[in-house]
C-alpha positions in Angstrom: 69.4 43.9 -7.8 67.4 47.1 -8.3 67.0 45.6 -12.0 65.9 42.9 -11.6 63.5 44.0 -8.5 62.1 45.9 -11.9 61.9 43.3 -14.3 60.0 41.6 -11.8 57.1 44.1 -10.8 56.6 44.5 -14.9 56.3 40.7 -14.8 53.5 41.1 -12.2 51.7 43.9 -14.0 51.8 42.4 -17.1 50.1 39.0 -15.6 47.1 41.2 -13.9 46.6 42.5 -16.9 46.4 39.2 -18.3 44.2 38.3 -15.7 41.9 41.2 -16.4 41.7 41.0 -20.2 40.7 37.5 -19.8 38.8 37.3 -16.8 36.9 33.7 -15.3 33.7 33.1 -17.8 30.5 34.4 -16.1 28.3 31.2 -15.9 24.9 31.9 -18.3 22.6 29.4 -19.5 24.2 29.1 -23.2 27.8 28.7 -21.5 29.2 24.7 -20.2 29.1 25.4 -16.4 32.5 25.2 -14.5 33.4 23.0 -11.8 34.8 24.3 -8.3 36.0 21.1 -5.9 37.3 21.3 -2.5 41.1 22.5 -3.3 40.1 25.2 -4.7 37.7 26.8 -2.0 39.4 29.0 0.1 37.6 27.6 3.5 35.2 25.3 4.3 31.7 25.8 3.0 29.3 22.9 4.6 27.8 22.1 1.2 27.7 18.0 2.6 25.7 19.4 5.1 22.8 18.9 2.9 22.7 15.5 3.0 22.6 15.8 6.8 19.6 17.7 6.2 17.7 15.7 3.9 18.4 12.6 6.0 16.8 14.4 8.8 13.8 15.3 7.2 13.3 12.1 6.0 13.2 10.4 9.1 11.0 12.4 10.4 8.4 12.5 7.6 9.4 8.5 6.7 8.6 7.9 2.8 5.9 5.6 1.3 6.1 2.6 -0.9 3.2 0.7 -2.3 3.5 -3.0 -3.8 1.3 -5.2 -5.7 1.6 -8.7 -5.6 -0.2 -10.6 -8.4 -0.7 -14.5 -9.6 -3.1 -17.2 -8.7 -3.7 -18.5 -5.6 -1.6 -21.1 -4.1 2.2 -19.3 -5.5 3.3 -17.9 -1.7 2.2 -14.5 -2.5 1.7 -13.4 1.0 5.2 -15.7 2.5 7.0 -13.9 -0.2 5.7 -10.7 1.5 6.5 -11.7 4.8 10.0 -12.7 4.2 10.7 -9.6 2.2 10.2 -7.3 5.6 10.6 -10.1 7.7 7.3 -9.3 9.2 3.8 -10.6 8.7 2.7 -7.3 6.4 0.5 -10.1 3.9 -3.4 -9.7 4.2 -3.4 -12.7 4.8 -1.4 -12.6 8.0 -3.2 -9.7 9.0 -6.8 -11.0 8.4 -8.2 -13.1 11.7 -9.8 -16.2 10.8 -8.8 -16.3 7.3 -10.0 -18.8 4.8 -8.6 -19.9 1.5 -11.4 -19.3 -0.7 -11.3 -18.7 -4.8 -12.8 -15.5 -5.5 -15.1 -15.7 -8.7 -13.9 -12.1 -9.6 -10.6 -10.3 -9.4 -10.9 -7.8 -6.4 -7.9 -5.5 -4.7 -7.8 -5.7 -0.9 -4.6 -3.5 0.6 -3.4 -3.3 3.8 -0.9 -0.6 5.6 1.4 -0.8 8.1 4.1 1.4 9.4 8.1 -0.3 9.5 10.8 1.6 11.3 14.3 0.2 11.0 17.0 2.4 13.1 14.5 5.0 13.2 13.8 5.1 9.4 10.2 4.8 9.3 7.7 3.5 5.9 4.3 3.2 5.5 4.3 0.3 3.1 1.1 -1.2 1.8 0.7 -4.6 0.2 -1.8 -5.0 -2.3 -3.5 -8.1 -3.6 -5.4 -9.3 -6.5 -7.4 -12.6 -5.2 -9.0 -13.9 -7.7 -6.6 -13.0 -10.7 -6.0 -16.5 -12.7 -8.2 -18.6 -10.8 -11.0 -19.1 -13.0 -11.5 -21.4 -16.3 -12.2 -18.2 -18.3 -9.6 -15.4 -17.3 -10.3 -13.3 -20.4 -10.0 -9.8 -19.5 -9.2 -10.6 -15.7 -6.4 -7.5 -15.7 -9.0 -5.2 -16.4 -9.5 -4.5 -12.5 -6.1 -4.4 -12.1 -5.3 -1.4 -15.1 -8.4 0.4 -13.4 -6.6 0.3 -9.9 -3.3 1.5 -10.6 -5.1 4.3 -13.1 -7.5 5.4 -10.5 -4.6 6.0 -8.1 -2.7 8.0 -10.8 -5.8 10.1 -11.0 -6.1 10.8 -7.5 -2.9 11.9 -7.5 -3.4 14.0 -10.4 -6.7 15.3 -9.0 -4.7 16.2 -5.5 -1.9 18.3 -7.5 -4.6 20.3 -9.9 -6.4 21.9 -6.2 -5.8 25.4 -5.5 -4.8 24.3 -1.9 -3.0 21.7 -2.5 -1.9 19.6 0.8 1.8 20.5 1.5 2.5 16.0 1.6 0.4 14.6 -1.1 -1.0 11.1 -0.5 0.8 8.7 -2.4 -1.0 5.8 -3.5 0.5 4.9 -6.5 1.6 1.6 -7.6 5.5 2.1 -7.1 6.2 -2.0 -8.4 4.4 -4.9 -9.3 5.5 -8.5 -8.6 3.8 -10.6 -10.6 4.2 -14.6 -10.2 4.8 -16.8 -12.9 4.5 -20.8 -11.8 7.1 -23.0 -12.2 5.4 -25.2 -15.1 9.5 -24.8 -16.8 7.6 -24.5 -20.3 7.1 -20.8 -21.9 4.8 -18.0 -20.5 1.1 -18.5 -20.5 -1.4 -16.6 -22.9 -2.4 -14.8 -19.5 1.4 -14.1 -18.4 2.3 -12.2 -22.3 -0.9 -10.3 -22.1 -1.1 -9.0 -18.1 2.8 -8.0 -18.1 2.5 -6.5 -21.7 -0.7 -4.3 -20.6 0.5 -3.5 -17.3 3.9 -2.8 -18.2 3.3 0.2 -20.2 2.0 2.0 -16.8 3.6 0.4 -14.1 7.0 -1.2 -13.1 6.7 -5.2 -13.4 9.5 -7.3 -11.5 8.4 -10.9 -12.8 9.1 -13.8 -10.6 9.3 -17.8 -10.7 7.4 -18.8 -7.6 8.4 -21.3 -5.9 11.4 -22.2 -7.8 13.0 -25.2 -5.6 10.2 -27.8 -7.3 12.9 -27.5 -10.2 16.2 -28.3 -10.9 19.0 -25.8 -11.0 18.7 -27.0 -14.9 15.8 -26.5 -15.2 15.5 -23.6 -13.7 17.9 -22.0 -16.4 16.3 -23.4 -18.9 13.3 -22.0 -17.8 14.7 -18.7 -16.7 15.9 -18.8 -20.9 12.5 -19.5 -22.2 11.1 -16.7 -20.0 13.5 -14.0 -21.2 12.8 -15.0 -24.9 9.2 -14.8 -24.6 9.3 -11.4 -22.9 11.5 -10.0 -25.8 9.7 -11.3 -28.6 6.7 -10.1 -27.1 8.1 -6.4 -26.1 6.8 -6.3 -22.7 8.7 -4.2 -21.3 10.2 -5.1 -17.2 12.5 -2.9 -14.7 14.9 -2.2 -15.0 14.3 -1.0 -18.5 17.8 0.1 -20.4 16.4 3.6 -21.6 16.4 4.5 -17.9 19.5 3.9 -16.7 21.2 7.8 -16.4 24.8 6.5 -16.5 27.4 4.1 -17.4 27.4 3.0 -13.3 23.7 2.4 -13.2 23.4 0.4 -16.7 26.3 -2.0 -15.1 24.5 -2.7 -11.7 21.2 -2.9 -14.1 22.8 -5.4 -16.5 23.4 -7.9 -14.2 19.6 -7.4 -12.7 18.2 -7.8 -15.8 20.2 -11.4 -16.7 18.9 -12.7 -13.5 15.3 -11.4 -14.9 12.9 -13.8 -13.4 14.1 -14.3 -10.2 13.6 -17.7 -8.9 12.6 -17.3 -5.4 11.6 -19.4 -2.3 9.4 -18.1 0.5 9.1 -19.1 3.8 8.7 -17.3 8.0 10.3 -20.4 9.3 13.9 -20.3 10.8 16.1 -23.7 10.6 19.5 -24.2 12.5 22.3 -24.9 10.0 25.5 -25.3 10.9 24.8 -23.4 14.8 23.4 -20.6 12.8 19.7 -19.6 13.0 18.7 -19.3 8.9 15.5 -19.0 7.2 14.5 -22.2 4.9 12.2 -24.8 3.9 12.7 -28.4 5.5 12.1 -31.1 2.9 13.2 -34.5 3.0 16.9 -34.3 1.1 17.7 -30.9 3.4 16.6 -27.1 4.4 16.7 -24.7 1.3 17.9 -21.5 2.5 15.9 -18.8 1.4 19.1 -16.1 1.7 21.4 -18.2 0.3 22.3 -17.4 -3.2 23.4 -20.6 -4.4 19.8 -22.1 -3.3 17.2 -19.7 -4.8 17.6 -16.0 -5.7 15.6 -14.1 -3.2 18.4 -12.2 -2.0 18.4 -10.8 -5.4 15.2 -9.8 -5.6 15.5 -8.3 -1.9 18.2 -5.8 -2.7 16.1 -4.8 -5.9 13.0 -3.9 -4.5 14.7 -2.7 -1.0 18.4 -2.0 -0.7 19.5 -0.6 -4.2 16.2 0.3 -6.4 13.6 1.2 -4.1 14.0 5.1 -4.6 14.4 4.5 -7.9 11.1 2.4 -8.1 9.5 5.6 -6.6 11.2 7.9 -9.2 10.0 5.8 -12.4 6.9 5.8 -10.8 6.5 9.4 -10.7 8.8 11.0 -13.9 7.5 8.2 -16.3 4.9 6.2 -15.7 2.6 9.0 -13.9 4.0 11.6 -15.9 2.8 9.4 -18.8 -0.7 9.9 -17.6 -1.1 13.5 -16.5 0.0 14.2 -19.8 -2.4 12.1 -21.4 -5.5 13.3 -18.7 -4.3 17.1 -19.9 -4.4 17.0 -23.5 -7.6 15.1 -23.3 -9.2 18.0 -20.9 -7.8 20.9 -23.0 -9.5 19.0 -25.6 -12.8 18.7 -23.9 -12.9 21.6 -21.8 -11.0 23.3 -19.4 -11.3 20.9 -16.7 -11.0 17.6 -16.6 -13.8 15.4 -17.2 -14.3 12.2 -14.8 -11.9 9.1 -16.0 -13.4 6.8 -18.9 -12.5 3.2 -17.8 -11.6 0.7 -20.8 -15.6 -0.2 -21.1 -16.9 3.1 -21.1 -18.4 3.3 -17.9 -17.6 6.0 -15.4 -17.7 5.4 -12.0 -19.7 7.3 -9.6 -16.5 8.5 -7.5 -14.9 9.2 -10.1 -17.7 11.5 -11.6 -18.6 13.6 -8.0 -14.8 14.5 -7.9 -14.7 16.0 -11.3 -13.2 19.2 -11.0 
């Protein structure tokens, strides 16, 4: 017994020494970083308490999200709206004694309003491009629009370079950009290649065939076809775009978003009763098109795009490429003017007069 009591204790010795001659890696930056999961903590840390805490935060702050709608009149720009937040959050539901009229320039109008759901709150804000597409000459109508969504990047960009800054910027930036193609079921216009092919170098497009039930399910794919051949051999680029999916889980879920890329979708505020259940829809004379119904139009699709899956990723694109795109374009020209940064040249080479008093 008393030997092997011995052989034992030299066994032990001999495996602490082991231990010591190779101890556990000390993490540096050079060295792959080691993994420690919950079997191998000794007690219970409260690491998922963070998420506790982020969640809180965020309901108390809320979070922001800006959309643009944009396509000529008469497409269901603002019922789209509406049904998306099933609430009347369109200018045109918000403005009192509106009229229809075509605007002989393209001019943004936004409006804001506040949306809790089970005490999440967002300020969301709906902006609108009357005007766009409406006249017989639409050469160079995106112009207004490129200015807008560069004139919020620069505010932003203006708001992170003061000494003090504000603890919560204001975000204004464009965080998506629906833009409504009619249902003609021929190829894109000359208007459709060049807005989405300007625009999508700075902002995220989501494309969209308006009104889709005046066409056949056919149809509709064959259009849907046409669509995704003219935006390839064009390049214009759409979200999701494939070099920003981060993992093999994302570029699945993003696969099948982008071979539904346009959505055909059906507005409407109007609730129908199918089947005992109350349903929103469009009565026409053969039956009531459900809006939420897959099988009838795809708005559900787009709804979990812009809301339930891909809104916080909207808001990161926004921010890590599309404005990170511009502050690094504003900086190099400024170092290459100056120190500062001189007031933002628009495509004409005018400067506005905001623009110019705020130069830092």
């Amino acid at each position: 017994m008393e030997e092997e009591m011995e052989v034992m204790e030299e066994r032990e010795v001999e495996e602490r020494v082991v231990e010591i001659e190779h101890p556990l890696p000390c993490l540096s930056e050079s060295d792959t970083q080691g993994i420690i999961k919950g079997r191998d903590l000794f007690g219970y840390v409260g690491i998922e308490a963070v998420l506790d805490q982020m969640r809180r935060k965020t309901m108390k702050a809320g979070f922001e999200f800006n959309i643009m709608v944009v396509g000529q009149s008469g497409l269901g720009k603002s019922t789209l709206v509406n049904t998306l937040f099933k609430s009347k959050v369109s200018r045109k539901s918000c403005t009192p004694n509106y009229e229809e009229k075509i605007s002989k320039t393209v001019h943004l109008q936004s409006v804001s309003h506040v949306i809790e759901e089970k005490g999440v709150k967002m300020k969301l804000t709906v902006i609108d491009t009357p005007g766009f597409g409406d006249q017989i000459n639409n050469e160079n109508c995106w112009e207004p629009i490129v200015k807008y969504v560069n004139e919020q990047y620069e505010k932003y960009l203006k708001e992170e370079l003061h000494v003090n800054r504000k603890r919560r910027i204001p975000d204004t930036r464009i965080h998506c950009c629906v833009y409504f193609l009619p249902a003609t079921g021929h190829w894109l216009r000359p208007i459709d290649v060049e807005f989405m092919r300007r625009l999508g170098k700075i902002v995220s497009i989501v494309p969209v065939i308006a009104k889709a039930d005046t066409l056949t399910l056919e149809e509709r794919l064959e259009f849907k076809q046409r669509i995704r051949q003219d935006l390839q051999a064009n390049g214009i680029r759409v979200y999701p775009q494939k070099e920003y999916d981060e993992d093999a889980e994302d570029r699945i879920l993003n696969d099948k978003i982008r071979e539904n890329i346009p959505f055909a979708v059906v507005g409407t505020d109007k609730e129908h009763q199918v089947n005992g259940n109350k349903v929103l829809g469009r009565k026409t004379k053969w039956g009531i098109i459900e809006v939420e119904n897959v099988a009838h139009c795809e708005f559900a699709h787009l709804r979990d795009l812009l809301i339930r899956s891909h809104l916080q990723d909207l808001k990161d694109v926004t921010h890590n490429i599309h404005y990170e795109a511009y502050r690094v374009k504003r900086l190099n020209e400024s170092n290459a003017n100056g120190l500062a940064l001189s007031p933002l040249t628009l495509e004409n080479g005018t400067l506005e007069k905001s623009d110019a008093e705020s130069h830092l």
